[in-house]
C-alpha positions in Angstrom: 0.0 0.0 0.0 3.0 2.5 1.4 4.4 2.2 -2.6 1.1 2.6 -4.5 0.2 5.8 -2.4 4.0 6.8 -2.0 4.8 8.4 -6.1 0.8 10.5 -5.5 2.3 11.7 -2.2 5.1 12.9 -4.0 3.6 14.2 -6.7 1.2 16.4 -4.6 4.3 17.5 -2.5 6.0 18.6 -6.3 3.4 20.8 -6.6 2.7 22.0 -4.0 6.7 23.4 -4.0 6.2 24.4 -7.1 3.5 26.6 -6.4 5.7 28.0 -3.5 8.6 28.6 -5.7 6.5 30.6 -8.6 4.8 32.4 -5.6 7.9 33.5 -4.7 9.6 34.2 -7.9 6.6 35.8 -8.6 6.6 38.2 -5.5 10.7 38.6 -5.5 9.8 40.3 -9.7 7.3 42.6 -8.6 9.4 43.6 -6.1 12.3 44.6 -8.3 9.6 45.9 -10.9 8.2 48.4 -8.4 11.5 49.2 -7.1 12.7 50.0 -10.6 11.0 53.2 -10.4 12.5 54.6 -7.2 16.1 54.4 -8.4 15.6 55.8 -11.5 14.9 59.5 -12.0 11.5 61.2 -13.5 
């Protein structure tokens, strides 16, 4: 039983660091995109 529900288990725990990873890839870009402005003068 352990080794059918073991590759699902891991499979679900992929995603669900993948999903944290583009969360914070996501967040660490719009960071840098809304910092551009600041160090660049109008």
């Amino acid at each position: 039983m352990d080794g059918i529900n073991h590759p699902a288990l891991t499979q679900r725990l992929n995603k669900n660091v993948n999903g944290i990873i583009n969360l914070l890839h996501n967040s660490l870009s719009i960071g840098i995109i809304a910092r551009l402005p600041n160090n660049q003068p109008i």
